[in-house]
NUPA-374613 format. One record per atom (N, C-alpha, C): residue in one letter; x, y, z. Coordinates in steps of 0.001 Angstrom, whole numbers, plus 500000, padded with zeros to 6 digits. Atoms other than C-alpha are relative to their C-alpha. Example, Ala and Ser with C-alpha at 12.3 -4.5 7.8 and 13.67 -1.06 7.14 Angstrom:
BEGIN
A500890498810500000;A512300495500507800;A500900501200500000;S499180498810499940;S513670498940507140;S499230501090500730;
% end
This chain:
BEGIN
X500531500003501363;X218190544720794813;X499290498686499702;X501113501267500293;X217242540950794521;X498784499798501070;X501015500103498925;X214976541227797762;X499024501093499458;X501093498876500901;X213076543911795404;X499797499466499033;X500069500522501131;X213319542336792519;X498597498345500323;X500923501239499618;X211665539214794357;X498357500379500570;X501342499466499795;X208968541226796235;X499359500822498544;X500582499909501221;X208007542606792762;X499508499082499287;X500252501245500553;X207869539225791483;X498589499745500907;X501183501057499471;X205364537861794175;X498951501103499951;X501499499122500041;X203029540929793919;X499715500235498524;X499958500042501417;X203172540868790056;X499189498899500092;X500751501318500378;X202204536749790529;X498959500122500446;X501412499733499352;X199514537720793226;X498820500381499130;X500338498808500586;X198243540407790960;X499067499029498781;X500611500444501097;X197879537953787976;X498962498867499833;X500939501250499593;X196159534899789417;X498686500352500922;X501081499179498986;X193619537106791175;X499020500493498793;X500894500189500938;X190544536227789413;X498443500983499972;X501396499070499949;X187595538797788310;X499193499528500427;X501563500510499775;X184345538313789595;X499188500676499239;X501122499634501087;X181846538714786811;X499004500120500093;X501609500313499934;X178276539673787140;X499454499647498526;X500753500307501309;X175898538311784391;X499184501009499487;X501173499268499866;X173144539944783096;X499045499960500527;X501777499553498342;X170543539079785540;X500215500229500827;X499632499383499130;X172473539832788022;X500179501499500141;X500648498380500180;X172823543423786687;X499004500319499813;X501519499682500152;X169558543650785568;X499112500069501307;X500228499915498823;X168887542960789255;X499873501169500864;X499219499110498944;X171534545435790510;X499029501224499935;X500337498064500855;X169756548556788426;X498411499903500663;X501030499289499587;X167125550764789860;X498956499769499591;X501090499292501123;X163746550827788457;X499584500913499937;X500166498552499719;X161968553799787729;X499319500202500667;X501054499589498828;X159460553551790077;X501142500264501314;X498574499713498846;X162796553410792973;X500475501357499785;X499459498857500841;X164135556223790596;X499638501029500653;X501234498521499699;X160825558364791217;X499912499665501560;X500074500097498706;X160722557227794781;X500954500687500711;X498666499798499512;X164415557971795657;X500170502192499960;X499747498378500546;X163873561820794506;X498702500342501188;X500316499517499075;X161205562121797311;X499757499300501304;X499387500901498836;X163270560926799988;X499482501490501664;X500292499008498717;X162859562594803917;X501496501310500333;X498480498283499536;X165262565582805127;X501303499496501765;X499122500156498525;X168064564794807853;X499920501050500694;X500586499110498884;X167820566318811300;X500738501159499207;X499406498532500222;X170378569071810142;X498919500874499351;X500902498686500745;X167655570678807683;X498869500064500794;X501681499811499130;X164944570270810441;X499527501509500791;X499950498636499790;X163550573762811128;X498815499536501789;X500590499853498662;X161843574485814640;X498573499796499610;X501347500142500479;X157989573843813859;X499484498775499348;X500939501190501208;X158296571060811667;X499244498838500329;X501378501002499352;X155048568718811974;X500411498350499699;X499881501570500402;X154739565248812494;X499030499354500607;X501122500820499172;X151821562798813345;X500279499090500385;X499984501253499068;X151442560259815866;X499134499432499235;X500381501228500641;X150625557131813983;X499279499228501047;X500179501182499264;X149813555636817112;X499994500530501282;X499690500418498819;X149169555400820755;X501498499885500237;X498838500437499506;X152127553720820899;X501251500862499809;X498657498770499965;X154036556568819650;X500427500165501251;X499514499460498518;X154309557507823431;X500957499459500438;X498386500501499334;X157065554983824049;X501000499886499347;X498483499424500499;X159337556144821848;X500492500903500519;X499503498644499799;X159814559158823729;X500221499333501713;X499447500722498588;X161445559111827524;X499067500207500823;X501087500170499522;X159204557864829989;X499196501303501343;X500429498750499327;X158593561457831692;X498524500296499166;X501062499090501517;X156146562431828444;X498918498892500714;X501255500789499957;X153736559429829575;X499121500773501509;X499977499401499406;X153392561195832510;X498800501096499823;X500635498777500181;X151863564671831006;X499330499355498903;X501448499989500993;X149195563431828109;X499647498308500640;X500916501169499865;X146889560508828476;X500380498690499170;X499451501167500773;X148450557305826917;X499151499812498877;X501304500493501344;X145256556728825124;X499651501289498946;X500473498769500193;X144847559913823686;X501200501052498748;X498818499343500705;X148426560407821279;X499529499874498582;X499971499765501738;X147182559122817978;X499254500998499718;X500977499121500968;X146027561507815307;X500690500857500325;X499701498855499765;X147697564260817058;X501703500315499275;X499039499634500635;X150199566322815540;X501248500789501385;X498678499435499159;X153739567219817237;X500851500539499294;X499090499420500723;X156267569541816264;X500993500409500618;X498632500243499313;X159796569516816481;X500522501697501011;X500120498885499411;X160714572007818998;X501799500348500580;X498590499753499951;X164857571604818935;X500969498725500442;X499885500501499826;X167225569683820686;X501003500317501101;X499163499984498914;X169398568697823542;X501580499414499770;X498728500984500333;X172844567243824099;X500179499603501484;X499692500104498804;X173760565316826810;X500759499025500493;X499099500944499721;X176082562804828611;X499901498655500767;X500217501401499056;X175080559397830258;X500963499585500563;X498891500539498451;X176655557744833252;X501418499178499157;X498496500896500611;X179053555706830592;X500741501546499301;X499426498409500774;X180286559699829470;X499665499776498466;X500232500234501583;X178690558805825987;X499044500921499676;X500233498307500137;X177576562190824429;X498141499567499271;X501246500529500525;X173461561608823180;X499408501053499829;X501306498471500788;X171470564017821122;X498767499312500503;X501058500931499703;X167959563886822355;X498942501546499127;X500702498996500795;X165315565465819945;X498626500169500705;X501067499503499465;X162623567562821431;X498446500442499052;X501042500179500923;X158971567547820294;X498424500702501091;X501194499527498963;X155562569239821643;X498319499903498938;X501330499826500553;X152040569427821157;X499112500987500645;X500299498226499790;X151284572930822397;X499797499884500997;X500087500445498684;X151332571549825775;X501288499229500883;X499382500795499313;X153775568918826599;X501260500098499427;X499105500725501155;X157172568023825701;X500195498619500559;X499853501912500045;X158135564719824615;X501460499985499653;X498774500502499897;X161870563668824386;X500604499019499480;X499518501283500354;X163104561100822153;X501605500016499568;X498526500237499878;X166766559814822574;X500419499191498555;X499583500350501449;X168398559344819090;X500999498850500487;X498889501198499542;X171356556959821021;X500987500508499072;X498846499563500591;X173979558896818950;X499948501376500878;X499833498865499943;X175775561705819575;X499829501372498824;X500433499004500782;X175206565445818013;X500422499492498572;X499550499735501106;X177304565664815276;X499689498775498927;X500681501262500332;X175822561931814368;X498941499641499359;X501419499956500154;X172182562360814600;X499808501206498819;X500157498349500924;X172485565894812559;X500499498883498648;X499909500679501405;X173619563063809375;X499182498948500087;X500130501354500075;X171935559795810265;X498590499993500271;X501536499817499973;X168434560839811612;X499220500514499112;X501248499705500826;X165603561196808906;X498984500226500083;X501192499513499094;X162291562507809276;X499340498915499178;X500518500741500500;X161130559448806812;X500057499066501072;X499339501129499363;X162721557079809301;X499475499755501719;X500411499668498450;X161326558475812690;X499139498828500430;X500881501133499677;X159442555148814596;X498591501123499949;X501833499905499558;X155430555644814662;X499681501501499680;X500397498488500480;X155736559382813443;X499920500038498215;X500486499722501782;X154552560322809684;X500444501284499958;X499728498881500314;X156561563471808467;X498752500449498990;X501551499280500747;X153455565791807241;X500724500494499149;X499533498905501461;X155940567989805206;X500333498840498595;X499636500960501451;X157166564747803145;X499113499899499421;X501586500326501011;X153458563793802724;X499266500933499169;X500751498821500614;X152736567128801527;X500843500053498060;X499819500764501611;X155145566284798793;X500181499339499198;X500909500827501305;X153802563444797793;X498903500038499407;X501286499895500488;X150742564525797580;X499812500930498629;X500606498926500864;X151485567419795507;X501059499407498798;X499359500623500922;X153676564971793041;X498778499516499027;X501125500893500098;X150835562547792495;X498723500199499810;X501277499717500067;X147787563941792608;X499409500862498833;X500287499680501514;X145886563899789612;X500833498722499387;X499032500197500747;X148536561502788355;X499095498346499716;X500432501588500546;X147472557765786681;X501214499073499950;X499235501147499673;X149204554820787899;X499765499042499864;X500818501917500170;X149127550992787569;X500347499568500874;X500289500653498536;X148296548885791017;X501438498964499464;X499496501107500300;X150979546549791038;X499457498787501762;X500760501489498478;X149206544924794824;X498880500289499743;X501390499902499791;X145831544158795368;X499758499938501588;X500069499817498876;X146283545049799155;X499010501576499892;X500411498638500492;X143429547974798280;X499085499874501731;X500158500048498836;X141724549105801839;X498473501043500223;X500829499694500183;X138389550710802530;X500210501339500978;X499637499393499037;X138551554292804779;X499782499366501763;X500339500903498537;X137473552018808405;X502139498893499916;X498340501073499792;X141358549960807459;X499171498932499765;X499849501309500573;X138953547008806114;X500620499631498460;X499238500754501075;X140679544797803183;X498704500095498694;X500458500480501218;X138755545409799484;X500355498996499080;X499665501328500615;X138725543126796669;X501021500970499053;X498786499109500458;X142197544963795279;X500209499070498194;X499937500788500934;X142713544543791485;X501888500037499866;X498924499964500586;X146478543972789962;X500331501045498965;X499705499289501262;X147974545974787105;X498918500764499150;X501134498599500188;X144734548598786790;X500769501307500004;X499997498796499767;X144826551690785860;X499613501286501104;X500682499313499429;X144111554279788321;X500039501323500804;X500441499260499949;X143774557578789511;X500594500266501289;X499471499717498598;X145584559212792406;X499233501320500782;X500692499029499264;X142780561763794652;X500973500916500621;X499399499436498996;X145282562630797458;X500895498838500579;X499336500110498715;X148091561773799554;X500284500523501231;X499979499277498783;X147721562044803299;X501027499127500662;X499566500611499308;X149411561005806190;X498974499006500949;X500811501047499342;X148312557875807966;X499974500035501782;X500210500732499366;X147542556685811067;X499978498738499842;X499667501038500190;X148551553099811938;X501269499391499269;X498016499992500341;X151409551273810425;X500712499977499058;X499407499000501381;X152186553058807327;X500122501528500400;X499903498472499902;X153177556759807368;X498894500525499282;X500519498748501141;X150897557763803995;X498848499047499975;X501286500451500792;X147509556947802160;X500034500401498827;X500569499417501218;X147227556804799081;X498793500007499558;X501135500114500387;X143734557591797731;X499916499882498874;X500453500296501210;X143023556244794455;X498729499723499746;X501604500347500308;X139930555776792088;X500180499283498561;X499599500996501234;X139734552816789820;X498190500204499338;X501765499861500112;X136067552764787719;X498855500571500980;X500946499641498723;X134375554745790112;X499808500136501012;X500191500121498558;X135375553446793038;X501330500287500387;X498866499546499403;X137555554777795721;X500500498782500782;X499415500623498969;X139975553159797791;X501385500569500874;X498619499364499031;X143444553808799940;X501031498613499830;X498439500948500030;X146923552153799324;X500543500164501120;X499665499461498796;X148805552475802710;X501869499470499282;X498793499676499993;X152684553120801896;X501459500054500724;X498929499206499240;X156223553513803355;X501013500972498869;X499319499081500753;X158706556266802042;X500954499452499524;X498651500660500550;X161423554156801581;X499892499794498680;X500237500631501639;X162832553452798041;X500842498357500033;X498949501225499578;X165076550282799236;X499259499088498948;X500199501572500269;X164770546877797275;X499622499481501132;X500244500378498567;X163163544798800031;X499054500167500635;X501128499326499394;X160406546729801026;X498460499780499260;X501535500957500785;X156971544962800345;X499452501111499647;X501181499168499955;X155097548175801096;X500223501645499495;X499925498624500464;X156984551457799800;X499603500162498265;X500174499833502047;X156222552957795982;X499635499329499607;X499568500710501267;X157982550891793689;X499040498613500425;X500999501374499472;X155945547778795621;X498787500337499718;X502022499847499991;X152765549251795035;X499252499967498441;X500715499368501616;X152360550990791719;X501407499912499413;X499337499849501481;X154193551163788128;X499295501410499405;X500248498976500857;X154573554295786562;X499640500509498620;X500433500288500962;X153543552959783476;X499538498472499883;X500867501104499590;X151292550557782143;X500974498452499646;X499408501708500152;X152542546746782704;X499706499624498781;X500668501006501070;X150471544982780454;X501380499925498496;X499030499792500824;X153191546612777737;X501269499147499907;X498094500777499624;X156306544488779236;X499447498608499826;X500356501684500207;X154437541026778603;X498869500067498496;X500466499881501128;X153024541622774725;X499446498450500079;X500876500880500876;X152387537695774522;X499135499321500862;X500514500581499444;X150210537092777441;X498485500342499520;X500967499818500940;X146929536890776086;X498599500518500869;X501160499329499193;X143645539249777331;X499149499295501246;X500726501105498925;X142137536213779187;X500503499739501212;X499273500679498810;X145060535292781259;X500235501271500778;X500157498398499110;X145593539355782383;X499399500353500297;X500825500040498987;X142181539343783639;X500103499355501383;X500127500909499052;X142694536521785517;X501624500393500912;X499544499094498514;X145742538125787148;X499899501302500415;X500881499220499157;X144276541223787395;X499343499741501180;X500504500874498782;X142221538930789999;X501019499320500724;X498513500623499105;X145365537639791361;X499124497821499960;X500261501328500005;X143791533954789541;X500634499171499196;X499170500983501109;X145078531055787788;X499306499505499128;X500380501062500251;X143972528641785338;X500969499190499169;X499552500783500705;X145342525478783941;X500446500874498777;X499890499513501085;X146935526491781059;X501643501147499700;X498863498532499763;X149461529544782491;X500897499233499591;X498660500113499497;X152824529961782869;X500694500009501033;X499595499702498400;X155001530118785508;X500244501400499917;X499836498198499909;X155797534099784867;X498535500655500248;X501360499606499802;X151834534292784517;X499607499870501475;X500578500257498560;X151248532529787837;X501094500907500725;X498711499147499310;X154248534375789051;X499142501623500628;X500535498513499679;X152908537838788316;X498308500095500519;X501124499651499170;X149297536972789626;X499853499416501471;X499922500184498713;X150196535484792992;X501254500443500890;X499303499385499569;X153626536380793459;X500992498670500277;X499089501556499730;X156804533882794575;X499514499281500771;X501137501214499521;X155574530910795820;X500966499878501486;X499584500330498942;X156432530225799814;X500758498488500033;X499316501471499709;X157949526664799061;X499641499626498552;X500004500919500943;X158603524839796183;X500773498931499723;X499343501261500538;X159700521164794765;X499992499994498617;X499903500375501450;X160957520193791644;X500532498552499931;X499630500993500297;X161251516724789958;X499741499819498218;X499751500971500983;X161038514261786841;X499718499191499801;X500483501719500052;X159507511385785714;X500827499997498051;X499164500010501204;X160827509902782358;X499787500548498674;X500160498863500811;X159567512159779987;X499787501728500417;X500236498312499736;X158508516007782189;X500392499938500829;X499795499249498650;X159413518267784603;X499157500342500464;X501208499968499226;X157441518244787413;X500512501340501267;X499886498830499071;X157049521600789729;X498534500024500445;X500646499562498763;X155137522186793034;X500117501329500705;X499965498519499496;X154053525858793908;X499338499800501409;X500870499695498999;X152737526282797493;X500293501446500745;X500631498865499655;X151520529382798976;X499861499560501858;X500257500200498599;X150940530188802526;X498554499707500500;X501531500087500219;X147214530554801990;X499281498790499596;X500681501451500423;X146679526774801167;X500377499901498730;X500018500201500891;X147212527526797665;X500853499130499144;X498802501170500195;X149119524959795613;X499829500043498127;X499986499738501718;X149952525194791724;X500828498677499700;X499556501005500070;X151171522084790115;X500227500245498089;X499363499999501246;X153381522053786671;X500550498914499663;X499388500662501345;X154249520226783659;X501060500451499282;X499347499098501062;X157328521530781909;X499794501238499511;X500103498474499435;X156724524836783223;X498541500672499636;X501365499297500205;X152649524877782254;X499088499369501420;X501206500566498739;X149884524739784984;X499429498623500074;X500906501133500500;X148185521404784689;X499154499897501142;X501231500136499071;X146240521696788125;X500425500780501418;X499852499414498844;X145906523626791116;X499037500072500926;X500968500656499357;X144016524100794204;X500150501737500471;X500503498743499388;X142901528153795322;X499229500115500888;
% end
C-alpha cells in the first residue's frame, strides 16, 4: 500500500511539473493551410491501388529511361523517350537475392515494356506510390483535372518566373491578374503548364502537384486565388507597381521589399546611436540597405 501510495505520488509530481509548450500566434498562423494549399490539396494524384490498366503518363524526359530497369534501354532509342506517352500496363512481385519481396510497376508504349522497381514490397507500394510523385513522368489524368478546374478561371501571379512556349524566361509580372487558357502536361522539369493571358499576352507557368509548404514551384507558390493587393490596403499604387516589377525604391518597407523580391539570401543587422541599421543581400548582386526598417539605398 505505501509502495502505491508512493508511485502515485511521483507520477502525480511528474505529471505536474511537466510544462506545456505553447504556440503563439505566428506560429499558428504559420501552422494553418492557405487556401491556395486548401485548393491544391483537393487535386492531389491517385495511389497505385486506384491505378487502372491503361492509365497514361508522359515522359518528361529522355532521362525518364533510367528510371526504369536497364533491359527497357535496350528496346527504344535513348534519345527518342521524351514527349511520348506510356501506360501503365500492371504489375509484378518479386524477391531479390536478400529474400526482400519488391513490387515492380509495369509500363508500355505500344511496343516495349519498361519496368520500374518501386523498392517496396506489394502491399506497400499499393499505399505509398502516387501517380503525382512518379520521377520524370507527368500523370495526364491529374493534368486533365487541372485543366478542367482552372480553365477559364482568373488568378493572381504571385512569381514572375513567366516562360515563353521555346522554355525561354519572359519579363514575368507579380500580383497580376490573369487568365488561365489551359493546363497541359509538360515536358522537362515540371509535370504541368500553365497557360495564362495577362493584357493580351500569353505565357506558361511550369508547376508541381504538390500542395506541401516548401515547395517553390507547386500552386500555392505560383498564384493566389484572390486578389493580393486586398491583404496590404496601405501600400500605396506607386509602390505595387514597382513590385509588380519585382522593384524597389528608397522609400519602401521591409514587407514591400519583402513581397517584391522575396527573403533576402543573407542579412546583417546593427546600430549606431540613434537607428537601426539592416543589410539585405540577394544572390543576384542585389543589396537593400535600411534605416529603422525604411529603404534608404540600394543597389539592383
Amino acid at each position: 500500500m505505501v509502495l502505491a501510495l508512493a508511485v502515485a505520488s511521483a507520477c502525480s509530481t511528474g505529471i505536474e511539473s511537466t510544462k506545456k509548450i505553447r504556440m503563439n500566434k505566428e506560429d499558428m498562423r504559420m501552422m494553418e493551410k492557405t487556401e491556395e494549399e486548401v485548393f491544391a490539396a483537393a487535386l492531389k494524384g491517385s495511389p497505385l491501388s486506384e491505378w487502372k490498366e491503361g492509365k497514361p503518363f508522359l515522359a518528361m524526359s529522355d532521362r525518364t529511361l533510367y528510371i526504369f530497369e536497364p533491359a527497357a534501354a535496350q528496346s527504344v532509342d535513348a534519345g527518342n523517350l521524351k514527349g511520348k506517352v506510356l501506360h501503365y500496363a500492371g504489375m509484378e512481385s518479386r524477391v531479390n537475392p536478400d529474400l526482400k519481396q519488391e513490387c515492380v510497376l509495369l509500363f508500355t508504349d505500344g511496343n516495349s515494356i519498361f519496368r520500374y522497381n518501386t523498392g517496396r514490397p506489394v502491399d506497400m507500394a499499393l499505399r505509398e506510390v502516387d501517380s503525382s510523385k512518379m520521377p520524370l513522368l507527368a500523370d495526364i489524368d491529374l493534368t486533365s483535372r487541372w485543366n478542367e478546374t482552372l480553365k477559364g478561371r482568373k488568378l493572381w501571379t504571385r512569381s514572375n518566373l513567366w516562360y515563353d512556349d521555346n522554355g525561354n524566361r519572359k519579363h514575368g509580372l507579380r500580383y497580376v491578374e490573369v487568365e488561365v487558357i489551359e493546363v497541359t502536361p509538360a515536358t522537362g522539369d515540371f509535370p504541368a503548364n500553365v497557360r495564362i493571358r495577362h493584357a493580351g499576352e500569353e505565357a506558361l507557368m511550369h508547376i508541381n502537384y504538390t500542395s506541401e509548404k516548401g515547395d517553390s514551384r507547386n500552386f500555392a507558390a505560383i498564384f493566389f486565388l484572390s486578389d493580393p493587393k486586398s491583404r496590404y490596403p496601405n501600400i500605396s499604387d506607386r509602390n505595387w507597381q514597382l513590385i509588380q516589377n519585382s522593384k524597389v525604391d528608397r522609400g519602401m518597407t521591409k514587407d514591400e521589399c519583402r513581397l517584391s523580391l522575396g527573403n533576402p539570401d543573407e542579412l546583417q543587422s546593427g546600430h549606431n546611436t540613434s537607428q537601426t541599421l539592416d543589410i539585405w543581400q540577394y544572390s543576384d548582386g542585389t543589396y537593400l540597405f535600411f534605416s529603422d526598417g525604411i529603404l534608404t539605398n540600394f543597389r539592383q
